[in-house]
N, C-alpha and C positions, 0 to 999 in steps of 0.2 A: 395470284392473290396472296398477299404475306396477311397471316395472323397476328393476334398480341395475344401474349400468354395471360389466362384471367388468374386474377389475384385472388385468393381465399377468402372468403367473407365467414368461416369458420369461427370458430369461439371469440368471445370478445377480449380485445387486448387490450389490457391496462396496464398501468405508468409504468409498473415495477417491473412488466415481463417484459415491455421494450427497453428501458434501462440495462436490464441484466442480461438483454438480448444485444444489448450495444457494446459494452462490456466484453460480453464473452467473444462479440467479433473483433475487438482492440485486441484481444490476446491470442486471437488467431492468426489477423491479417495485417497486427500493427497498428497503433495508434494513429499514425500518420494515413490509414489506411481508412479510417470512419467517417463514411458519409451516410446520407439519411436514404441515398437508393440503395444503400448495402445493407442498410440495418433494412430498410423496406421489403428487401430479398430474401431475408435471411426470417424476418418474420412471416413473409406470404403474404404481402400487403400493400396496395397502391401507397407511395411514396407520401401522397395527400392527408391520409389516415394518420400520419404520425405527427402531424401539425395540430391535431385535436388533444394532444398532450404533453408536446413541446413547442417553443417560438418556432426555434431554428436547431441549424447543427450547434451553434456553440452552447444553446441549452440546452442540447443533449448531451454533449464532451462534458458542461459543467455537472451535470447530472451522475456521469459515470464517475468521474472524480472525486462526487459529495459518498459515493457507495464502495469506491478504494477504498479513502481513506476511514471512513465505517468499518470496512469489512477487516481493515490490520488494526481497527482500533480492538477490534472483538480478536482478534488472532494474539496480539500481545497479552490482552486482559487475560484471554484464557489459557497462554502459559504461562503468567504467573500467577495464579492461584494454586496455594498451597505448596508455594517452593522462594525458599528465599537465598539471599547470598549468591554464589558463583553457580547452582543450579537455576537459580531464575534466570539471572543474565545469559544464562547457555539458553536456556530454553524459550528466551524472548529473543535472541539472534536466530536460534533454528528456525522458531516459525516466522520470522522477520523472511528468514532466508526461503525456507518454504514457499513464503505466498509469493514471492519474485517467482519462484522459480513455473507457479504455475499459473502466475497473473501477471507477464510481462506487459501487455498491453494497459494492463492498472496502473502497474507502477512506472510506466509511461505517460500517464495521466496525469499522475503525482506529481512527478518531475517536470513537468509542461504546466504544472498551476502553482507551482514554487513561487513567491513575490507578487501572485496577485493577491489584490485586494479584497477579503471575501471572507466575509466576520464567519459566517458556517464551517467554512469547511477549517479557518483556523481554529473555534471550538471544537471541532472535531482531533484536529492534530494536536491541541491540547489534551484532550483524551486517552492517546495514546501515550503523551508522557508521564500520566500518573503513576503507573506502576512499575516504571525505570524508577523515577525518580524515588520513590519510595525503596526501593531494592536497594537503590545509590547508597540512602539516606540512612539505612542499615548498617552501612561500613563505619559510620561515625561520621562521617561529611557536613557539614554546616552548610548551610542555604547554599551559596556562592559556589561551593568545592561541589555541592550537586549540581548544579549549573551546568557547570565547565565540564564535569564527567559525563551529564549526559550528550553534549555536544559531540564529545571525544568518541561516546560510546555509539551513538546513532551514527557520527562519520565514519566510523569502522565500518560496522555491516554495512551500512548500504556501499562502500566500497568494496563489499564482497560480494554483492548483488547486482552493483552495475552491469551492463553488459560488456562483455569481452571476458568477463570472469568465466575461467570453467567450472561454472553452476553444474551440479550432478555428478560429480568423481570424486574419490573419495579422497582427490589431495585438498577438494572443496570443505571436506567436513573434518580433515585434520586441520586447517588452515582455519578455518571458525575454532575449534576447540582450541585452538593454541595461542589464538590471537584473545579469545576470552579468558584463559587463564594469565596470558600476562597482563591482562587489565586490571583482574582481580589482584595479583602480585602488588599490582602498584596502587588498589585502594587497600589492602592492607598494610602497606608499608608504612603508615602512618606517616606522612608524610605529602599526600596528595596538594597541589598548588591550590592556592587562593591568590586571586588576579588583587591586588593593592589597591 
């Protein structure tokens, strides 16, 4: 006689503990890795129960995505408060770099919802460019030169973030310091492009 293991009918779960319970399993087991019987396992709950607060898995994925991209909007904002110039820029790359390093499964997310069409989560990544650009804007840069610098700046880190980077060695956090000081070199060189 085989059993089935009964599911917890335990505290009541809502939107936000399954989300951040989906979440936390993309950064465990890989994004590529999230289905609705994992998140169901993982919360203690017949697979059924999570259709009472999602369609499906892809509004779930969309779900975890809309709470990345939230959660580095709040990781950039609160490094730069109260630091400006080449300390803010260090210290919106570290925690840039930080949250990759301990939310790969998020910013697996990110990178998987890049060119879709999705007015939230783009006011959301607008969000986060507020306070680059403001730092940018600092150096003297005119609309346009903030533009182009942040592009420059954001494709930096996250090419220190991608995967295959040695995230967590310390040639990791010479190599972010070195690469933001020559950035700053070259907004203060007076001289920074403007595209014609």
């Amino acid at each position: 006689m085989t059993t089935t293991r009964a599911r917890s009918t335990g505290p009541y779960l809502d939107r936000d503990t399954l989300i951040a319970a989906a979440a936390e399993l993309a950064d465990t087991n890989g994004w590529n890795e999230l289905t609705m019987s994992k998140v169901a396992e993982m919360v203690n709950r017949h697979v059924s129960s999570l259709y009472s607060h999602v369609d499906d898995l892809d509004a779930l994925r969309r779900e975890v995505v809309l709470l990345a991209v939230t959660e580095i909007g709040d990781v950039v904002w609160e490094a730069s408060i109260g630091r400006s110039g080449a300390d803010a820029l260090t210290a919106i790359a570290q925690a840039e770099r930080n949250f990759a390093r301990l939310h790969p499964g998020r910013m697996a997310a990110l990178r998987a919802h890049l060119g879709v069409d999705d007015s939230e989560f783009r006011n959301q990544a607008l969000r986060i460019a507020v306070p680059i650009r403001t730092v940018l804007a600092s150096f003297g840069l005119n609309e346009q030169q903030v533009a182009i610098a942040h592009r420059v700046f954001s494709a930096t880190v996250r090419g220190l973030v991608e995967p295959g980077t040695p995230l967590g060695t310390s040639d990791d956090d010479i190599a972010l310091q070195a690469t933001v000081t020559l950035f700053v070199t070259a907004l203060e060189s007076g001289s920074w492009p403007t595209v014609e």
